[in-house]
C-alpha positions in Angstrom: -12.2 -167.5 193.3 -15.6 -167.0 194.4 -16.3 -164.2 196.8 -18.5 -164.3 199.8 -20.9 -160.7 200.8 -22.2 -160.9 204.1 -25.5 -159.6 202.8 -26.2 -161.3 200.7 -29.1 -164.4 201.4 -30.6 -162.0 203.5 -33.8 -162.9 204.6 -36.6 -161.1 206.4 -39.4 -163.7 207.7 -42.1 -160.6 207.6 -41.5 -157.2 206.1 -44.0 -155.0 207.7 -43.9 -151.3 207.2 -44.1 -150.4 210.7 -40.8 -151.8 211.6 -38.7 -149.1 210.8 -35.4 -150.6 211.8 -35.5 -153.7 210.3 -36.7 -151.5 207.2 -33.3 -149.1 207.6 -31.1 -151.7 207.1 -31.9 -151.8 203.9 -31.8 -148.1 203.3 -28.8 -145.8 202.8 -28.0 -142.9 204.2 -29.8 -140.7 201.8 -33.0 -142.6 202.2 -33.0 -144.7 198.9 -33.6 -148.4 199.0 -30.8 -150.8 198.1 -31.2 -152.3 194.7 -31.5 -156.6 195.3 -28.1 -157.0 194.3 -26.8 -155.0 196.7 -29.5 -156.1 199.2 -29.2 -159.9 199.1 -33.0 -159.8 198.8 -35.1 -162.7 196.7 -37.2 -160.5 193.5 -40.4 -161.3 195.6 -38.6 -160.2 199.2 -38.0 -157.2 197.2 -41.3 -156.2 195.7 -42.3 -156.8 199.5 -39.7 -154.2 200.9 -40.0 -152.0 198.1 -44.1 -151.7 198.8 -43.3 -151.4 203.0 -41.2 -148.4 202.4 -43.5 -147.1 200.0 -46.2 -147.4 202.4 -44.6 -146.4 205.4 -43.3 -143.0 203.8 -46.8 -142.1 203.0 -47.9 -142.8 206.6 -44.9 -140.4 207.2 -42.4 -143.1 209.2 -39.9 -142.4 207.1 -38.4 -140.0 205.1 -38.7 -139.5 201.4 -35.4 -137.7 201.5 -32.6 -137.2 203.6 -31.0 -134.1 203.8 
């Protein structure tokens, strides 16, 4: 019996690293990103989000770390 995850086939049309919320979703509570099979995300979509969170937690939008 095959099981359905409601996140997976996400899709984002544009990741942009200034939209942090869109971004979060992605993101657990301690601030790492979700690995793609947790994520749902294609391996490009992910290169994509992986590079918008790098970028936007050099431009200090988000946190490295959550404490």
């Amino acid at each position: 019996m095959e099981q359905h995850n409601l996140h997976k086939k996400a899709t984002l049309e544009h990741i942009d690293y200034k939209d942090i919320t869109s971004l979060g979703v992605f993101v657990n509570p301690h601030a790492r990103m979700f690995s793609r099979r947790r994520s749902g995300l294609s391996a490009k979509a992910q290169r994509d989000f992986a590079r918008s969170i790098k970028r936007a937690r050099f431009m200090a939008l988000m946190p490295y770390i959550q404490h």
